[in-house]
N, CA, C and O atoms as a Maestro MAE file, in Angstrom:
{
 s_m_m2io_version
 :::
 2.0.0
}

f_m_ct {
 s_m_title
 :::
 protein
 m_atom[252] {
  # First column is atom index #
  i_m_mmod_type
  r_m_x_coord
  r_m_y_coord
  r_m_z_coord
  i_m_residue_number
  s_m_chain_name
  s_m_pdb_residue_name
  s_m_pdb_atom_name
  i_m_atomic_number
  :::
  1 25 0.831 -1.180 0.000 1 A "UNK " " N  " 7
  2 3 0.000 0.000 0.000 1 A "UNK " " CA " 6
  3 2 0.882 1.253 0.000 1 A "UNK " " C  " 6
  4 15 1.985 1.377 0.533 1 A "UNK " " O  " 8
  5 25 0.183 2.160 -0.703 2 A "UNK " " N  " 7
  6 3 1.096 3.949 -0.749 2 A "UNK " " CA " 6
  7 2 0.971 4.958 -0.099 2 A "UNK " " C  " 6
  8 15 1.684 5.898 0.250 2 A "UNK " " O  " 8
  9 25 -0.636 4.449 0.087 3 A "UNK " " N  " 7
  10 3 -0.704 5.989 1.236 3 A "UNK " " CA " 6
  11 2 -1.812 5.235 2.206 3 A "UNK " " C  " 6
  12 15 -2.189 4.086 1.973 3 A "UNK " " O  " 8
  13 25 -2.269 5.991 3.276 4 A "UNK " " N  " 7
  14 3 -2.850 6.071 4.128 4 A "UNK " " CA " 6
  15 2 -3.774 7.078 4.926 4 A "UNK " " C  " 6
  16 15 -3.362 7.892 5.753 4 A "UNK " " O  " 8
  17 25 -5.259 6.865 4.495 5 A "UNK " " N  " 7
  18 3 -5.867 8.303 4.798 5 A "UNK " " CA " 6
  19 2 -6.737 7.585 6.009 5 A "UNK " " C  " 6
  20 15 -7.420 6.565 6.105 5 A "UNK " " O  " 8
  21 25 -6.222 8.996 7.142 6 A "UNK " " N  " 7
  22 3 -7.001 8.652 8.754 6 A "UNK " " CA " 6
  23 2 -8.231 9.939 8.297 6 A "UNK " " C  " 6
  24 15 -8.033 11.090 7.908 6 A "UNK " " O  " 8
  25 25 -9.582 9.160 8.544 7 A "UNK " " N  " 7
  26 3 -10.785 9.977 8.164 7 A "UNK " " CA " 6
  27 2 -10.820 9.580 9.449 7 A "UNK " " C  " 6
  28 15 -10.575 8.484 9.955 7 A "UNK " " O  " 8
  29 25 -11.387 11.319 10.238 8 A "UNK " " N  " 7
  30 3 -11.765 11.304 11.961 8 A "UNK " " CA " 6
  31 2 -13.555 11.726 11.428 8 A "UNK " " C  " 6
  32 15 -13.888 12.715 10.775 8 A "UNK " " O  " 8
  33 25 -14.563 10.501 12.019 9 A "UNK " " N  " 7
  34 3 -15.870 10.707 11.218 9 A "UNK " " CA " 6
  35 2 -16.245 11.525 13.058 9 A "UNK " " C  " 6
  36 15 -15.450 11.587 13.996 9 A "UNK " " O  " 8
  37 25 -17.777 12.058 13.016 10 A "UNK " " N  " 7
  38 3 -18.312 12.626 14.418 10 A "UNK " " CA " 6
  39 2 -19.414 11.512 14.480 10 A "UNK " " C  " 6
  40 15 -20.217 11.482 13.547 10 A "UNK " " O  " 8
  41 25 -19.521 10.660 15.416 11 A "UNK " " N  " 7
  42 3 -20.442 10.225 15.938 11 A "UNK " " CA " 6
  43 2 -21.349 10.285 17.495 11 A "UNK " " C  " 6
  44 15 -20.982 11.105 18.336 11 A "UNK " " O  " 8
  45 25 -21.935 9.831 17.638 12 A "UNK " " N  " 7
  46 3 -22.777 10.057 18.845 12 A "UNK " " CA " 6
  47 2 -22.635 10.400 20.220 12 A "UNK " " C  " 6
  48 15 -23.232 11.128 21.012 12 A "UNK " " O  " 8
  49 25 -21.255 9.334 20.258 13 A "UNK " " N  " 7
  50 3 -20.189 8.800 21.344 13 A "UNK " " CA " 6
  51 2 -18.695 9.373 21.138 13 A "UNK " " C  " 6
  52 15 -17.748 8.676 21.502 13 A "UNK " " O  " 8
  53 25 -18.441 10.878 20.448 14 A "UNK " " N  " 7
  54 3 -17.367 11.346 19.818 14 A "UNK " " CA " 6
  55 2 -16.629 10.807 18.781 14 A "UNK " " C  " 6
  56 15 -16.714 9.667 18.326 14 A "UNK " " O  " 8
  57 25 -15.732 11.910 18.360 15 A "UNK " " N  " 7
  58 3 -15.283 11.482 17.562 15 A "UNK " " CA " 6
  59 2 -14.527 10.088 17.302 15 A "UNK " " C  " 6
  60 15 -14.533 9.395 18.320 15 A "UNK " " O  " 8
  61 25 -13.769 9.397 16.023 16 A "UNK " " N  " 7
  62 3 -13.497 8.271 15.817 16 A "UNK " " CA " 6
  63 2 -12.349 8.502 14.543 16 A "UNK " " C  " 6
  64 15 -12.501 9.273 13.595 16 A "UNK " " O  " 8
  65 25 -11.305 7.720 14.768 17 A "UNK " " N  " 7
  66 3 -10.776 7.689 13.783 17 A "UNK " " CA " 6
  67 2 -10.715 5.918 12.590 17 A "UNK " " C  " 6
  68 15 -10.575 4.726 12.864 17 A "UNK " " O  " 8
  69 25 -10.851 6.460 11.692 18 A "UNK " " N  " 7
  70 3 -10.745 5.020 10.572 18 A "UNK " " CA " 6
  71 2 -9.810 5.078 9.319 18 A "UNK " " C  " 6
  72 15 -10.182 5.703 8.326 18 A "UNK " " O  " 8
  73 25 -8.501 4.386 9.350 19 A "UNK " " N  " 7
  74 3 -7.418 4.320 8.730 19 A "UNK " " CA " 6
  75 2 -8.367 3.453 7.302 19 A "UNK " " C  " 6
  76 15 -9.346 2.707 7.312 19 A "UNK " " O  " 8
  77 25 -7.684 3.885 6.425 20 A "UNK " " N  " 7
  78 3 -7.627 3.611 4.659 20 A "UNK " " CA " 6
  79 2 -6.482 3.816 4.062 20 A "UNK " " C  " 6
  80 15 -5.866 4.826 3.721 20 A "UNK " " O  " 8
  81 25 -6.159 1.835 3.941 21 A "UNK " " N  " 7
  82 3 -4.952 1.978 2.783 21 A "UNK " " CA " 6
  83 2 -5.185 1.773 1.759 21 A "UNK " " C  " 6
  84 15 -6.145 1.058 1.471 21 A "UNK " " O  " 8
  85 25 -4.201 2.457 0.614 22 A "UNK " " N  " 7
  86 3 -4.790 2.203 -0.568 22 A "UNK " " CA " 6
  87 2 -3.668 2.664 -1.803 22 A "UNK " " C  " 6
  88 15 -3.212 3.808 -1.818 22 A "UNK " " O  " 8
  89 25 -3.356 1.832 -2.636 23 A "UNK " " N  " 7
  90 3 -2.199 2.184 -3.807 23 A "UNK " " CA " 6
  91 2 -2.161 3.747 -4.509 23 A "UNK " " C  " 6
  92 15 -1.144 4.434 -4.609 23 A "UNK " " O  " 8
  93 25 -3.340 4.074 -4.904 24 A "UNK " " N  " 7
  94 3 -3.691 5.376 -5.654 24 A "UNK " " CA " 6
  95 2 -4.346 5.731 -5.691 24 A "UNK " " C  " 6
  96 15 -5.464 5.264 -5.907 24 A "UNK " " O  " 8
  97 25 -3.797 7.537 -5.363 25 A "UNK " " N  " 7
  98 3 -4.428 8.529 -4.374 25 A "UNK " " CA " 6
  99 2 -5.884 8.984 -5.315 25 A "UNK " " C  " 6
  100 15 -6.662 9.873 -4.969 25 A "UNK " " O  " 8
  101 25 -6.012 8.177 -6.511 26 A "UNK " " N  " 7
  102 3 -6.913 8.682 -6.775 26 A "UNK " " CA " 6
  103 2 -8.313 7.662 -6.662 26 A "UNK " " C  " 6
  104 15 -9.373 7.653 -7.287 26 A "UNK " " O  " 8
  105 25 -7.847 6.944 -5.716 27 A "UNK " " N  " 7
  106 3 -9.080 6.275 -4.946 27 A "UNK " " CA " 6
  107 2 -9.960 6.505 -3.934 27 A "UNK " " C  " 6
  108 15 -11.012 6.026 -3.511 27 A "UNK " " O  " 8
  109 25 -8.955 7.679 -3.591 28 A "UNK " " N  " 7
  110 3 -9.476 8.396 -2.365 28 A "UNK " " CA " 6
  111 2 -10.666 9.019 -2.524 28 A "UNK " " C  " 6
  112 15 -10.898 9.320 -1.353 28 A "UNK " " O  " 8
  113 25 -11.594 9.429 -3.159 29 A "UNK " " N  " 7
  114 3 -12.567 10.029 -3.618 29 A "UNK " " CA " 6
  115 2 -13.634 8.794 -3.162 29 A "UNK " " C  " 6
  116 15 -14.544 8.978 -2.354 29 A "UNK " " O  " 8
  117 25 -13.392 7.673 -3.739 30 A "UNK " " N  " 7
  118 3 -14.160 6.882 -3.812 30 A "UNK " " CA " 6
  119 2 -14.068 6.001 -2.539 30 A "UNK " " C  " 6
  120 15 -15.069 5.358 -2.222 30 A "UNK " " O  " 8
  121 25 -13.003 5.926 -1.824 31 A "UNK " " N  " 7
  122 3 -13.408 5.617 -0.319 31 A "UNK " " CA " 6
  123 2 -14.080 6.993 0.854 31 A "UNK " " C  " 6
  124 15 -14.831 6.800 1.811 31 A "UNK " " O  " 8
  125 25 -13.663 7.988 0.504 32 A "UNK " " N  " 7
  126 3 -15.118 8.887 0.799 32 A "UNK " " CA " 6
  127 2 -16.453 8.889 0.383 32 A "UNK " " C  " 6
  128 15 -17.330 9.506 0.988 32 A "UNK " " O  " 8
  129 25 -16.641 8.235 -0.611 33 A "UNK " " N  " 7
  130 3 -17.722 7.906 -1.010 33 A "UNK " " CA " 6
  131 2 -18.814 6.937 -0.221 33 A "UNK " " C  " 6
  132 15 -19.913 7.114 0.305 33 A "UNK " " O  " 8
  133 25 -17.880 5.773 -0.432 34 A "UNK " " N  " 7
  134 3 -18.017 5.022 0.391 34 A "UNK " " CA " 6
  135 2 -18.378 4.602 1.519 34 A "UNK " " C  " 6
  136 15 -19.080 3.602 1.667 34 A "UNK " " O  " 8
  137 25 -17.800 5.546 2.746 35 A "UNK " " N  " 7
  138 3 -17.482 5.263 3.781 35 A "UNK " " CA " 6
  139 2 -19.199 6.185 4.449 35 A "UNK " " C  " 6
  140 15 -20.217 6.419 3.798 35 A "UNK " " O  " 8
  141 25 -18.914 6.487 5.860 36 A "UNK " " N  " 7
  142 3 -20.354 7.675 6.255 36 A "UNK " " CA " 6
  143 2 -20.374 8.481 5.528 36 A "UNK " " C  " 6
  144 15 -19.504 8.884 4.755 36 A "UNK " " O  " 8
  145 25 -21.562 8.854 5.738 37 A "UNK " " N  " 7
  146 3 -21.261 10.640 4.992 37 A "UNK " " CA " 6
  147 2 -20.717 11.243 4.963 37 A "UNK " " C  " 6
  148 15 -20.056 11.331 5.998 37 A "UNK " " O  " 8
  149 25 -20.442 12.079 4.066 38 A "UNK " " N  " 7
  150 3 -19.226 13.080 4.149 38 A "UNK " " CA " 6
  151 2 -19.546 14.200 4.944 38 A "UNK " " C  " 6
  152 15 -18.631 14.983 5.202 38 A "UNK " " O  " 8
  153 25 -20.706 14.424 5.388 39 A "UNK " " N  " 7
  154 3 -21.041 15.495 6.305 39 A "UNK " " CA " 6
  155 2 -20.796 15.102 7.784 39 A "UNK " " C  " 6
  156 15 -21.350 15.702 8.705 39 A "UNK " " O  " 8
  157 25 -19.874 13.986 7.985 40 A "UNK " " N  " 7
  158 3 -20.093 13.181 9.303 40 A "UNK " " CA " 6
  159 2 -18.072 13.332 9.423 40 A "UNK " " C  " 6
  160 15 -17.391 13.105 10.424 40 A "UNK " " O  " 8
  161 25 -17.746 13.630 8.496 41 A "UNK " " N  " 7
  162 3 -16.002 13.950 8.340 41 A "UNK " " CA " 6
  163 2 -15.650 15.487 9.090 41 A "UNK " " C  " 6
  164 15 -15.628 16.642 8.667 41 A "UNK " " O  " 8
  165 25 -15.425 14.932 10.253 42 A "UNK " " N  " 7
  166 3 -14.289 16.285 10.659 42 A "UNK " " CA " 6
  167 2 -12.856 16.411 10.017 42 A "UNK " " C  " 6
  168 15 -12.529 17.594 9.926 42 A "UNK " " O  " 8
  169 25 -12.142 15.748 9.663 43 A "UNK " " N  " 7
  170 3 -11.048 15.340 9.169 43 A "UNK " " CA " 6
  171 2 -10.406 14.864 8.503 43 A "UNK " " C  " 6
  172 15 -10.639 13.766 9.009 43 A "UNK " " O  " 8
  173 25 -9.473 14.546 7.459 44 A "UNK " " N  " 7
  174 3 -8.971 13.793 6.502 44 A "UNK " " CA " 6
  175 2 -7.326 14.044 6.420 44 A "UNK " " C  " 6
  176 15 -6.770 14.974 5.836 44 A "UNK " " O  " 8
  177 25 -6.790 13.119 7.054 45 A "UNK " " N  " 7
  178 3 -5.141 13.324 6.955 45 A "UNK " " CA " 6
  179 2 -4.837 11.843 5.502 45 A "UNK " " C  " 6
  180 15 -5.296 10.725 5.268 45 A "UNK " " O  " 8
  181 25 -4.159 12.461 5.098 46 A "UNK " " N  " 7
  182 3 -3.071 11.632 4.169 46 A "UNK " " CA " 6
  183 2 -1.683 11.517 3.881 46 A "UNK " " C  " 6
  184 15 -0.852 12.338 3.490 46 A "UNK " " O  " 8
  185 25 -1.620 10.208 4.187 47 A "UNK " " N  " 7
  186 3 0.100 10.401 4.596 47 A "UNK " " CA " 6
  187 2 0.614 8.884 3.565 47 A "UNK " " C  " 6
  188 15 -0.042 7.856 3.393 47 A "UNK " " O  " 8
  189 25 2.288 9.309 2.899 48 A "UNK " " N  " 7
  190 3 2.461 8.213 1.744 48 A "UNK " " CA " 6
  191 2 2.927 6.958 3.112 48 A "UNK " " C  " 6
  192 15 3.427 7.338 4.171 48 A "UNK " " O  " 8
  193 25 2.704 5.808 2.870 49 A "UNK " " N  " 7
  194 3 3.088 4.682 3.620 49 A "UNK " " CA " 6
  195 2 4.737 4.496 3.485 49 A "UNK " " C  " 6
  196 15 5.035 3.425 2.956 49 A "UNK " " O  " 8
  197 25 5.603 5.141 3.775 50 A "UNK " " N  " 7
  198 3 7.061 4.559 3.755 50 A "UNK " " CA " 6
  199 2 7.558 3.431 4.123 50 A "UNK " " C  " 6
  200 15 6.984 3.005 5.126 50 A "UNK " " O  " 8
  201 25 8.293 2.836 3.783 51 A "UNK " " N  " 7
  202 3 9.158 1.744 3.551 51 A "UNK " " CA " 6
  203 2 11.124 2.088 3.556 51 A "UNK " " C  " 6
  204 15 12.172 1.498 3.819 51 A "UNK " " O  " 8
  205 25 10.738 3.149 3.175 52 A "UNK " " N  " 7
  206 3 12.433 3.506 2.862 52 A "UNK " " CA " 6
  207 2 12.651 4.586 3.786 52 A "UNK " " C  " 6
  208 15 11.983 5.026 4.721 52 A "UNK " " O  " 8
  209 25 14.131 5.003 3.113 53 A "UNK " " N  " 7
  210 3 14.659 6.714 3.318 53 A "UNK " " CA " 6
  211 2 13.639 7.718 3.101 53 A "UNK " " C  " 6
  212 15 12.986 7.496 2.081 53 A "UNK " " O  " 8
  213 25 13.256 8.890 3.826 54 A "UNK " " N  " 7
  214 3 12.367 9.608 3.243 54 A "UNK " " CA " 6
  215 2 13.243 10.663 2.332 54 A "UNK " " C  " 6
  216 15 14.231 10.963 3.002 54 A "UNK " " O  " 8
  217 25 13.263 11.267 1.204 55 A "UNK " " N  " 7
  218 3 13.475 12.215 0.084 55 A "UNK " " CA " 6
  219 2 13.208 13.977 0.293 55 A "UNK " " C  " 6
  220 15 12.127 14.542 0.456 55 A "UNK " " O  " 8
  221 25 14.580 14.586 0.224 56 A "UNK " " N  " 7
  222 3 13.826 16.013 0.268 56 A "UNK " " CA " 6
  223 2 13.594 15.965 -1.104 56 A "UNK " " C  " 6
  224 15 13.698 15.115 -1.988 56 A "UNK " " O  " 8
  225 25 13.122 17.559 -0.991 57 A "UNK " " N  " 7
  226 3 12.154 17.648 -2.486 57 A "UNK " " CA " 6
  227 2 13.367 17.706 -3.614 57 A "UNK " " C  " 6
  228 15 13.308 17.210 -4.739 57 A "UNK " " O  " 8
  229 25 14.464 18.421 -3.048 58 A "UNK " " N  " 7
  230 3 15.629 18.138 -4.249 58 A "UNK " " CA " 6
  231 2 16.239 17.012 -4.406 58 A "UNK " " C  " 6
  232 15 16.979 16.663 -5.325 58 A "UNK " " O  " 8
  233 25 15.905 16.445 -3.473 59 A "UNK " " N  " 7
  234 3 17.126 14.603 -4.053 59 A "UNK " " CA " 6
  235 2 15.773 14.321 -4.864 59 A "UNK " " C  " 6
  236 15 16.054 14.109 -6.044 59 A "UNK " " O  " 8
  237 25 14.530 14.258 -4.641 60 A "UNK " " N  " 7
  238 3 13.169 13.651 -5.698 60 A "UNK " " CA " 6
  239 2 13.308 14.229 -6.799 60 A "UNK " " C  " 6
  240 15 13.273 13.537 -7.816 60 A "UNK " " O  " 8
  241 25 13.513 15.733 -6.900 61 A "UNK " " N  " 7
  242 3 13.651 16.523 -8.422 61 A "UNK " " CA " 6
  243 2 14.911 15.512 -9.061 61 A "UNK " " C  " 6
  244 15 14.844 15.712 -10.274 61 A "UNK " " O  " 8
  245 25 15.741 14.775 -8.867 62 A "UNK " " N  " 7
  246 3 16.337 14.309 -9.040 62 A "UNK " " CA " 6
  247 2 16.466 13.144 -9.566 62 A "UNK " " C  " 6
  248 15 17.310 12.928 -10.436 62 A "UNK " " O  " 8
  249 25 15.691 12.275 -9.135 63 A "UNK " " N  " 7
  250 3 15.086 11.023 -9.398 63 A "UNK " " CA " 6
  251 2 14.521 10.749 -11.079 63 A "UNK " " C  " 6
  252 15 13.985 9.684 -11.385 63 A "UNK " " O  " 8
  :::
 }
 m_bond[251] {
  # First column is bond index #
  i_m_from
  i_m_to
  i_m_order
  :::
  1 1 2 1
  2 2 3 1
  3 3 4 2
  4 3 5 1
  5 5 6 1
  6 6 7 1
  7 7 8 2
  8 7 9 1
  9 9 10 1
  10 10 11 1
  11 11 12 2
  12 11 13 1
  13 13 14 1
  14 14 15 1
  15 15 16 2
  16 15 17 1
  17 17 18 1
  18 18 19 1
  19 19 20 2
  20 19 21 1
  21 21 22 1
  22 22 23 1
  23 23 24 2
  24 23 25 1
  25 25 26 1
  26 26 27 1
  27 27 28 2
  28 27 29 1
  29 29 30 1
  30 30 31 1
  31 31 32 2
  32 31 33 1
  33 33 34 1
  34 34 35 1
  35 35 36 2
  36 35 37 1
  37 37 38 1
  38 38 39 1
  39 39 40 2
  40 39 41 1
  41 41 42 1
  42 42 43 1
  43 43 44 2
  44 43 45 1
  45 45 46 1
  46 46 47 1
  47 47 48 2
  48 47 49 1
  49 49 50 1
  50 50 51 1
  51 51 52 2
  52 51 53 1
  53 53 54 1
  54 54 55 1
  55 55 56 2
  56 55 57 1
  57 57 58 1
  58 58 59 1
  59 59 60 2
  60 59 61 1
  61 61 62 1
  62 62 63 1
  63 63 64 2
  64 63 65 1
  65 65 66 1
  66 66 67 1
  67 67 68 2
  68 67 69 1
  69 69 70 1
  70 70 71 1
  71 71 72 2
  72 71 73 1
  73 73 74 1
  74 74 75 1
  75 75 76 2
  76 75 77 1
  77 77 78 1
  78 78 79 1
  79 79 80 2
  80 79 81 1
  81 81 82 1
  82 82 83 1
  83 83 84 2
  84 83 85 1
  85 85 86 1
  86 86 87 1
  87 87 88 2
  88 87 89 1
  89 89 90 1
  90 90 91 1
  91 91 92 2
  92 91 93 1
  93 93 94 1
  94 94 95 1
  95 95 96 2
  96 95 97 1
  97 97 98 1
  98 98 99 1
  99 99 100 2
  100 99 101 1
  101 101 102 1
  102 102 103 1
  103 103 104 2
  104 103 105 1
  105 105 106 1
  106 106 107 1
  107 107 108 2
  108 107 109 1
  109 109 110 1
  110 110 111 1
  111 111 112 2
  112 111 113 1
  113 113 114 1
  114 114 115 1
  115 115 116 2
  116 115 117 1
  117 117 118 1
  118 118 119 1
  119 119 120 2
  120 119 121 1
  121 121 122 1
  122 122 123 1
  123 123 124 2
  124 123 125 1
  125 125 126 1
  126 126 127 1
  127 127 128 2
  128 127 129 1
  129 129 130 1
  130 130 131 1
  131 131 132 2
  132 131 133 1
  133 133 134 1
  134 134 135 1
  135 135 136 2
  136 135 137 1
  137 137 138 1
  138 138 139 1
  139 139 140 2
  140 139 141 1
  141 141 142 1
  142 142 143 1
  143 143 144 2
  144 143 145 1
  145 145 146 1
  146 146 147 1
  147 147 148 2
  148 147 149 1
  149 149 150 1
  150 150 151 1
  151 151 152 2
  152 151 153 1
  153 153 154 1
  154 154 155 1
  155 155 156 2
  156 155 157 1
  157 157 158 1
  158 158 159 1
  159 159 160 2
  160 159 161 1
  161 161 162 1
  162 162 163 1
  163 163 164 2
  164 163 165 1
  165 165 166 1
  166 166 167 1
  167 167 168 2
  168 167 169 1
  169 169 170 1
  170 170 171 1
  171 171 172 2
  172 171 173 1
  173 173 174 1
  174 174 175 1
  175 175 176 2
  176 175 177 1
  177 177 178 1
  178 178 179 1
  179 179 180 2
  180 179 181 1
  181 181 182 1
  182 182 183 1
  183 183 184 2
  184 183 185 1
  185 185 186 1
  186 186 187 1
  187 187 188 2
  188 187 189 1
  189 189 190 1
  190 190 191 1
  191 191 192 2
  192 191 193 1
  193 193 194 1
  194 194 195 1
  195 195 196 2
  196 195 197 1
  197 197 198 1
  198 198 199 1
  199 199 200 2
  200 199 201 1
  201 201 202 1
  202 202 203 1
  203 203 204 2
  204 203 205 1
  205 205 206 1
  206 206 207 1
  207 207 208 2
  208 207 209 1
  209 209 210 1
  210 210 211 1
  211 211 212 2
  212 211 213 1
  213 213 214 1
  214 214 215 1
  215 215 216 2
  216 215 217 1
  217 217 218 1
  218 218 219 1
  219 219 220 2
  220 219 221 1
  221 221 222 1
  222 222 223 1
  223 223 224 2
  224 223 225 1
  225 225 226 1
  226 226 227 1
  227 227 228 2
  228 227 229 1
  229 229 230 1
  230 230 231 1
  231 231 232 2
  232 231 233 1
  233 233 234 1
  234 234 235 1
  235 235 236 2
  236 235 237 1
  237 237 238 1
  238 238 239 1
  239 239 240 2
  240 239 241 1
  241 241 242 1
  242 242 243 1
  243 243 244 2
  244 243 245 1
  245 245 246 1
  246 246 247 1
  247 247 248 2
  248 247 249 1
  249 249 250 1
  250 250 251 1
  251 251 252 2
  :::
 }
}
């Protein structure tokens, strides 16, 4: 998996967080879709899943 989006939804009993992994970020749409309502989303972090060294932006321009 590549990235990882923590959706914090509001429910009854406070808030909640629910991790989503997923290869490409352009799935992400569609696990909001998915998931509660989107009117029920306080939050949406996305973060890439590392495995390695992390890259500044000039060693990546590089790549």
């Amino acid at each position: 998996m590549n990235w990882r989006a923590t959706i914090e939804y509001l429910t009854k009993n406070g808030p909640i967080d629910v991790d989503y992994f997923f290869n490409d970020i352009n799935e992400l749409p569609d696990i909001v879709e998915r998931g509660p309502h989107y009117h029920s989303i306080i939050k949406c972090t996305v973060v890439p899943v590392m495995t390695g060294a992390r890259l500044t932006i000039e060693a990546a321009a590089e790549l």
